[in-house]
N, C-alpha and C positions, 0 to 999 in steps of 0.2 A: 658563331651561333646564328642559327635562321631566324628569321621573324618567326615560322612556325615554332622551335623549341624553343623561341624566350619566354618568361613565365612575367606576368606581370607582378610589380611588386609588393611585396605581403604588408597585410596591414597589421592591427586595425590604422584605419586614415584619419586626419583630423583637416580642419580650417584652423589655421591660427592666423595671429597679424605678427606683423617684423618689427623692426624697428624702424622700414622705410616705408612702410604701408599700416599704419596704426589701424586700420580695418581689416577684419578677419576675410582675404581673400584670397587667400593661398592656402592649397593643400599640400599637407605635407605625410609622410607615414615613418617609421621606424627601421635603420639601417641595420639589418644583418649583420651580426660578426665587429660589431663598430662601437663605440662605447654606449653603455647602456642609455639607453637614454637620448642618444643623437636620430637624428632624423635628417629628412633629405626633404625637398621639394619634387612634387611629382605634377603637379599644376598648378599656374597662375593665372587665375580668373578676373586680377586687375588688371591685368593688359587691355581688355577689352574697352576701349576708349566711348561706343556708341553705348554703350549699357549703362543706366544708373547703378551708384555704387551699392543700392539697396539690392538692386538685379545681380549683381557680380556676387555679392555675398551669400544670397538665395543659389545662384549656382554653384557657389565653392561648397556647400551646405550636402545641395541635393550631390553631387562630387561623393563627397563622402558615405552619406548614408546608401547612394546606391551600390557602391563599392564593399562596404563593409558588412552590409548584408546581404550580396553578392551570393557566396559561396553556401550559405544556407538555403537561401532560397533555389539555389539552382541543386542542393541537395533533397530538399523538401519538393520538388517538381519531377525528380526523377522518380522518386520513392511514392510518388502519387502514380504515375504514368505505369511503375511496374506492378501496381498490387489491381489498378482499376479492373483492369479485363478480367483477370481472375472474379475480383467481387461482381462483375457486370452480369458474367455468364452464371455467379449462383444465384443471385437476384432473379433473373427470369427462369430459371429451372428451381427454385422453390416457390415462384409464384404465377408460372404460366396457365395455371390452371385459373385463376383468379383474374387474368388478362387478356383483352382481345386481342387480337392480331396488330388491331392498329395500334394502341398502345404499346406493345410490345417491336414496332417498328419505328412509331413515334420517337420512345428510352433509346432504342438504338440508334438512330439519328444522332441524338442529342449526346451520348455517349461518343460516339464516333467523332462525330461534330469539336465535341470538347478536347477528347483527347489527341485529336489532330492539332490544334491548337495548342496544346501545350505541349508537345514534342517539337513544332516551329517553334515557340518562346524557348524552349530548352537547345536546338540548333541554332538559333540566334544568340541564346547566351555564351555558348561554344565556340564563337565565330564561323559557324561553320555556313557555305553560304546556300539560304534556297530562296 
């Protein structure tokens, strides 16, 4: 298997502490197919020697939450990205009559503006590289 078709591992993710690090600085998540309930290690954030162990904890933390809201949010950004143009384009043809040119060049900008931006945050969540 390629790096491209490997899948990262499914969550959801947690921090917990071991028995040889009593601080919650390892992430861990849920093994497929393996006893209910076993888990694996997927990062350890106590390694890091130059970090206070308040810092290591704070990143086994953010580890998690951005991982396991992951998959929503990069659902929730496409489902924004496909509906916007459509509502963009009836926005100003139900109110061009009500709007100068500049305004209506302005919304566009800003429109354009944003929605470029979050099709890069949506290509960056993909890996994919720009």
């Amino acid at each position: 298997m390629t790096t491209e078709q490997a899948q990262h591992t499914p969550g959801p993710w947690q921090v917990r502490s071991t028995s040889d690090l009593p601080q919650p600085e390892k992430v861990f998540a849920p093994v497929p197919k393996a006893v209910p309930g076993s888990v694996a290690l997927v990062a350890d954030c106590s390694q890091s020697y130059v970090r206070l162990p308040e810092e290591r904890r704070a990143n086994a933390a953010f580890i998690v939450l951005a991982c396991n809201a992951f998959d929503d949010l990069l659902a929730a950004a496409e489902a924004v990205t496909d509906g916007w143009g459509q509502y963009h384009a009836i926005h100003v043809a139900q109110n061009y009559k009500r709007m100068t040119f500049e305004q209506i060049e302005a919304g566009s900008k800003r429109f354009t503006d944003g929605l470029e931006s979050l099709r890069t945050a949506i290509s960056k969540a993909k890996g994919d590289p720009k």
